[in-house]
VEXMI-235339 format. One record per residue (C-alpha): y, x, z. Coordinates in steps of 0.25 Angstrom, whole numbers, plus 5000, padded with zeros to 4 digits. Each point is the difference from the previous one (the first is absolute). Layout:
! VEXMI-235339
Y	X	Z
...
***
This chain:
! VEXMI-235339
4685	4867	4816
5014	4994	5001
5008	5004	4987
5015	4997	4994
5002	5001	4987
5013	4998	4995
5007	5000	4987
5010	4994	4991
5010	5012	5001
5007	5005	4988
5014	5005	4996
5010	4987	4997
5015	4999	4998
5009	4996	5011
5000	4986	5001
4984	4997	4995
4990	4996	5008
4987	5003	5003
4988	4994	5008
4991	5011	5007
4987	4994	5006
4990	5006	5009
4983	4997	4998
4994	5001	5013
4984	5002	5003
4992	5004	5012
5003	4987	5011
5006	4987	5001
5013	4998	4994
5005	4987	5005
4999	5006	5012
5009	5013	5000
5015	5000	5000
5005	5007	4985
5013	5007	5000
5007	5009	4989
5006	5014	5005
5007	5009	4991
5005	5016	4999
5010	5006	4991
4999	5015	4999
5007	5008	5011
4999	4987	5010
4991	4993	5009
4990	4989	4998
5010	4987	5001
4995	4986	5004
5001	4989	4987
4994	4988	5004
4988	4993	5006
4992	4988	4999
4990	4993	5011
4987	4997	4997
5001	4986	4995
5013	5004	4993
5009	4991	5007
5007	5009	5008
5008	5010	4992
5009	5011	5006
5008	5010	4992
5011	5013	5002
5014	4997	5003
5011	5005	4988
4999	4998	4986
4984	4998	5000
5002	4986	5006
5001	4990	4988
4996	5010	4990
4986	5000	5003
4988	4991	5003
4989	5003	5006
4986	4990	4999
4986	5002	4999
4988	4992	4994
4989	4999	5010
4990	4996	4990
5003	5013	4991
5001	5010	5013
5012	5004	4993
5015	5000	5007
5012	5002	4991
5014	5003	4999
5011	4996	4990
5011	5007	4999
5012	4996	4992
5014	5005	4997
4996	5015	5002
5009	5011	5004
4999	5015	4999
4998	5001	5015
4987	4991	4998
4994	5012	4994
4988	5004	5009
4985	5000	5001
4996	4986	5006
4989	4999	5008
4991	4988	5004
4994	5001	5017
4993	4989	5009
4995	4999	5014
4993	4988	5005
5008	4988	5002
4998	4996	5015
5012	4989	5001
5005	4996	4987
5014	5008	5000
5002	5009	4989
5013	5006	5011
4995	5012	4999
5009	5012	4994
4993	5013	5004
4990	5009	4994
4992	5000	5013
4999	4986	4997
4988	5001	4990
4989	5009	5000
4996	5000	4985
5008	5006	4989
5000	5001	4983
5003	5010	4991
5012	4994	4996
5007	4996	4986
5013	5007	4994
5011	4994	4997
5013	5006	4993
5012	4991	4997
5009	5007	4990
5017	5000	5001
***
């Protein structure tokens, strides 16, 4: 049984940072894709980032995302991870880890059709 569980969310000031990280059980996790996805209340589900399976292909949202966030993963732990620096109020979300099988090594892939399983999701709430 394939499960995500992420965590590492909590309520920080504008301008901290924070790692979220996502333990994976239930199939082979050097061979899936990872990605983070995130939802602030009243909007959709947006794309954050994604990672290939070996890790060496890294691919991430466009505007204000890009340089303040890094996405990576430790094959060896099953775990993939984000570190997200220099927060901003409109970084306030619930974050949630997905993955699909990894079947060329790009981590180009932006959509939530784009993976099949799903976790729970952390909150994260950056105060003014």
């Amino acid at each position: 049984q394939v499960q995500l569980v992420e965590s590492g969310g909590e309520l920080v000031q504008a301008g901290g940072s924070l790692r979220l990280s996502c333990v994976t059980t239930g199939f082979t996790f050097s061979n899936y894709r990872m990605a983070w996805f995130r939802q602030a209340p009243g909007k959709e589900r947006e794309f954050v980032a994604a990672i290939s399976r070996s890790g060496g292909h890294t691919y991430y949202a466009g505007g204000s995302i890009q340089g303040r966030f890094a996405i990576s993963r430790d094959n060896a732990k099953n775990t993939a991870y984000l570190d997200m620096n220099s927060l901003k109020p409109e970084d306030t979300a619930v974050y949630y880890c997905a993955t699909r099988w990894d079947y060329n090594g790009d981590a180009s892939y932006p959509s939530r059709d784009d993976y099949d399983y799903w976790g729970q999701g952390t909150q994260v709430t950056v105060s003014s």
